[in-house]
C-alpha positions in Angstrom: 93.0 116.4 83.1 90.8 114.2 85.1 92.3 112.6 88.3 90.0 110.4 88.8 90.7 106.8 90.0 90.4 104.9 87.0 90.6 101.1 89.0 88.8 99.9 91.4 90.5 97.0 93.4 87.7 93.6 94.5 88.6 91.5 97.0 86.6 88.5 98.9 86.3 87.3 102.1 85.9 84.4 103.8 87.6 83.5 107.2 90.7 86.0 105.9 91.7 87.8 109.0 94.9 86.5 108.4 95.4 87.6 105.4 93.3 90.6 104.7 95.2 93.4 106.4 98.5 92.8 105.2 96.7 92.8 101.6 94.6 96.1 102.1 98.2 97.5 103.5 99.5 97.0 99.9 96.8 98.3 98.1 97.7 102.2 97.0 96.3 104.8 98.8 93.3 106.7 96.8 91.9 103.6 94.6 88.8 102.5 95.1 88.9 99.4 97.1 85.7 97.2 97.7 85.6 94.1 99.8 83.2 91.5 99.8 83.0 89.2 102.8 80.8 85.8 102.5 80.0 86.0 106.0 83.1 85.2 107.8 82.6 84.1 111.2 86.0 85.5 112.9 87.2 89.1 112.7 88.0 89.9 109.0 85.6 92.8 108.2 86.6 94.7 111.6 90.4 94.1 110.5 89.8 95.5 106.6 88.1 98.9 108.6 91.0 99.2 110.8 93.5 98.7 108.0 91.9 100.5 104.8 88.2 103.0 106.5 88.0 104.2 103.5 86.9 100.9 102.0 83.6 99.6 101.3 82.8 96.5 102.8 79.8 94.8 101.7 78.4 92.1 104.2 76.5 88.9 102.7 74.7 87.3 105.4 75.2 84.2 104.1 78.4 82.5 102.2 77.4 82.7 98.8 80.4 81.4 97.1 83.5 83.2 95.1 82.0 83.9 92.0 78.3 85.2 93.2 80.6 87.4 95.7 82.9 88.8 92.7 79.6 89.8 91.0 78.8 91.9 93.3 82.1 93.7 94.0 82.1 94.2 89.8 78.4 95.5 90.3 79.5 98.0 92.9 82.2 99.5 91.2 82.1 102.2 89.2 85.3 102.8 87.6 87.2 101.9 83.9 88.8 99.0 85.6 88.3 96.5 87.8 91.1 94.7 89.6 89.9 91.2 91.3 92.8 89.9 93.4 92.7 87.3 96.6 93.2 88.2 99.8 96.3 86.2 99.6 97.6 88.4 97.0 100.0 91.2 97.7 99.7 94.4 94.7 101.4 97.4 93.7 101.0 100.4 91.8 103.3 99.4 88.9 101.7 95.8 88.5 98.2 97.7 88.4 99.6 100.3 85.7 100.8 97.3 84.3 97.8 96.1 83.6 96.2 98.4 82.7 98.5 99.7 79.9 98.4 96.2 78.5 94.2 96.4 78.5 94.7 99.6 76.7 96.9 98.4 74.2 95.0 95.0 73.3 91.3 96.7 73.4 90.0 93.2 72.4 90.9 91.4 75.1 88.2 90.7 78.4 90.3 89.7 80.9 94.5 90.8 81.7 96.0 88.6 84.5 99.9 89.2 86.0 102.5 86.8 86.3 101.9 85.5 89.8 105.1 85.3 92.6 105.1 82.4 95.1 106.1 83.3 98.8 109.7 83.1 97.7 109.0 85.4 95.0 109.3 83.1 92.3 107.1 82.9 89.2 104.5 81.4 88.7 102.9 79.2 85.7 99.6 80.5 86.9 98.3 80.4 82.8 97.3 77.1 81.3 95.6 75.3 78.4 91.7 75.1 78.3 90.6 72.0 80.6 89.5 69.7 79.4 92.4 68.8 77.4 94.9 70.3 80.2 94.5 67.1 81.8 96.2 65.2 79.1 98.9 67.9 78.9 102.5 66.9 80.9 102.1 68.6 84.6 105.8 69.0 84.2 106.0 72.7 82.5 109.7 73.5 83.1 110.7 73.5 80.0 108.0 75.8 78.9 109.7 79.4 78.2 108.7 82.5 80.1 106.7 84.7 78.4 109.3 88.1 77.2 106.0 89.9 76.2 101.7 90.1 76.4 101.0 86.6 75.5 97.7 84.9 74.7 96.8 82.5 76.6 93.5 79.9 76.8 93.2 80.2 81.2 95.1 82.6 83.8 94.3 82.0 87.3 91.4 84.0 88.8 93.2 85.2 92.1 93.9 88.5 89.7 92.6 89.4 87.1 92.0 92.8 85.4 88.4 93.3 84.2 87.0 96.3 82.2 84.1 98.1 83.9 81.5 98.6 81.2 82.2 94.5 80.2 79.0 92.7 81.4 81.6 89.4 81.7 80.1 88.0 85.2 81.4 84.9 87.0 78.5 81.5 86.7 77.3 81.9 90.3 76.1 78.2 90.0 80.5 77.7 90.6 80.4 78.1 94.6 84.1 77.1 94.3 86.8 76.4 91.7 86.5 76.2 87.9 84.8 79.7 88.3 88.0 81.8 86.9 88.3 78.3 84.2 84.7 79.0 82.7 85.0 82.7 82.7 88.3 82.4 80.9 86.6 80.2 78.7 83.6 82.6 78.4 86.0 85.5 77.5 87.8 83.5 75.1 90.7 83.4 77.1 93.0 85.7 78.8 96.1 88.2 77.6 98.7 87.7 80.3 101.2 90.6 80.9 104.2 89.1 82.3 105.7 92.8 83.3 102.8 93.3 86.1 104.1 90.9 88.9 101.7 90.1 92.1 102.8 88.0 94.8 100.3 85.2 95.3 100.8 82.9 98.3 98.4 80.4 97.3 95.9 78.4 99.3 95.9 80.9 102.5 93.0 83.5 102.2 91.0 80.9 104.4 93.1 78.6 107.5 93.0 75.1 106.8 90.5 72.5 108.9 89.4 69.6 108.1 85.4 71.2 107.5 87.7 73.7 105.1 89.3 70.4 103.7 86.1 68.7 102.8 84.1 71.9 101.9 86.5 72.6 99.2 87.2 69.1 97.9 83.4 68.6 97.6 83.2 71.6 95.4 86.0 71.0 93.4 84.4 68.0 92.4 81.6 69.4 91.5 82.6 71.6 89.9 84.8 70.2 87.4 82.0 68.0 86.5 79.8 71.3 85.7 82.5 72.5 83.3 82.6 68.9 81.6 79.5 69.5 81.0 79.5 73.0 79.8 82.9 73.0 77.8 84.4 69.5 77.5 82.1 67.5 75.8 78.4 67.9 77.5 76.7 66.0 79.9 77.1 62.6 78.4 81.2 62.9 78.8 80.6 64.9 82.6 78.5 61.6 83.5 81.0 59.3 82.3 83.7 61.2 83.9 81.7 61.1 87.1 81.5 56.8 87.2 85.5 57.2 86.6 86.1 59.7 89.6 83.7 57.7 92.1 86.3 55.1 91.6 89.0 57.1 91.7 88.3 59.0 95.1 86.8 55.5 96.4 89.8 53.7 96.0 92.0 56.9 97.1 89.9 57.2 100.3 90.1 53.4 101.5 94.2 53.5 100.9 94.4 57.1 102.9 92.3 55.6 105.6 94.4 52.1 105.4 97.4 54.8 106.7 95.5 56.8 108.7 96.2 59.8 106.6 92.7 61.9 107.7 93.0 64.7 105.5 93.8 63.2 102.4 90.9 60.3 103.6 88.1 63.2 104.3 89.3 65.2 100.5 88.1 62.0 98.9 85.1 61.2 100.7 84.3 64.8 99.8 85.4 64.4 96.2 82.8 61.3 96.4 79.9 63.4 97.8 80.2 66.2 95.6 80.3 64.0 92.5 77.4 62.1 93.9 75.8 65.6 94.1 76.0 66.8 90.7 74.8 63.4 89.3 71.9 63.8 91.4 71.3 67.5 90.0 72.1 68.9 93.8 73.6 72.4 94.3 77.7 71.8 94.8 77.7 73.2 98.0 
């Protein structure tokens, strides 16, 4: 019987060195494990050869975004399985087997994501409606019951997903940041979520936060949830109409925030504001 490692684990880089190591520590010895950095300027790659030297690091000599960067992990690898998870994320053996017994079971399925863990180690609703009409959905879920079982579900969170390897299902590179995992979901035709595979997630850290961090992500995010209108929630006529709304929204968000001299809430809308400005002007989101 073959022993070979049927999973290859995809992780990606940017600014991570404090949370790479711990994450490569967690991954189990003998799978394939590739990490794609996007150029990080402090000392992640040299911390991912010290902690896992038998990993393949690809350098990009620019930032070229979380999706683009995922493509090329998933075009490097070369086993039945590919396992995307965040630098954030922590995994184990039985989560990964997990997963992969629930891809086997429910062939049909593109993507298999885990119930996520907090820090605390409490679940996570990290699965979702499609956006659009998410928005209009209550953000208050706890009444919602915890999946017992696989459960079909329209989104789950990109910061792990299972992937099969011979599935050409790439990320839309033109997504430097958020909304990526949203469209491929979408793309896929949503997600089977196997509750029984558990990864701790702590959210938010795989980057420090600054205030360039701050306004670099803001700036996308808006950007990129105008893309996605456009794509899936009702085409360019509802993404430009959503865009008049959200310039009004940020503005009025950033002049209160800078009224109370709260600066990092006052710089996330003046980015929300540029990168909507950016995608009516049919400028990259970046």
């Amino acid at each position: 019987m073959s022993t070979a490692p049927r999973v290859t684990i995809v992780t990606v880089t940017w600014r991570s060195a404090g949370t790479i190591g711990g994450f490569l520590a967690a991954c189990p010895a003998g799978m394939p494990v590739i990490v794609v950095d996007n150029a990080s300027p402090d000392e992640t790659r040299a911390i991912a050869r010290a902690q896992r030297p038998d990993a393949q690091i690809i350098e990009n000599i620019n930032n070229l975004g979380f999706g683009a960067a995922c493509n090329i992990g998933l075009e490097a690898a070369r086993t039945e399985f590919v396992l995307l998870a965040n630098p954030d994320s922590r995994l184990s053996e039985a989560a990964i087997a997990a997963l992969v017994a629930a891809a086997e079971a429910h062939p049909g399925h593109r993507l298999v994501a885990p119930l996520l863990l907090d820090a605390e180690g409490r679940p996570v609703r990290s699965w979702n409606a499609a956006q659009p009409r998410r928005r209009l959905l209550p953000r208050d879920r706890g009444a919602e019951p915890w999946p017992e079982g696989p459960v079909c579900v329209d989104f789950a969170s990109g910061a792990c997903l299972l992937l099969r390897g011979a599935d050409r299902l790439r990320f839309d590179e033109h997504f430097f940041l958020f909304y990526e995992d949203d469209d491929l979901c979408a793309r896929a035709g949503g997600a089977l979520l196997e509750p029984t595979a558990r990864v701790a997630h702590a959210g938010g850290r795989s980057s420090p936060p600054t205030l360039a961090t701050t306004w670099r992500k803001a700036r996308c995010m808006a950007w990129s949830r105008l893309r996605f209108t456009a794509l899936h929630g009702g085409g360019a006529a509802a993404a430009r109409r959503e865009a008049r709304a959200r310039l009004l929204h940020h503005a009025g968000k950033a002049a209160g925030h800078a009224l109370t001299l709260r600066i990092g809430k006052t710089v996330a809308d003046l980015a929300g504001i540029a990168g909507t400005l950016a995608w009516l002007r049919g400028r990259p989101g970046h």
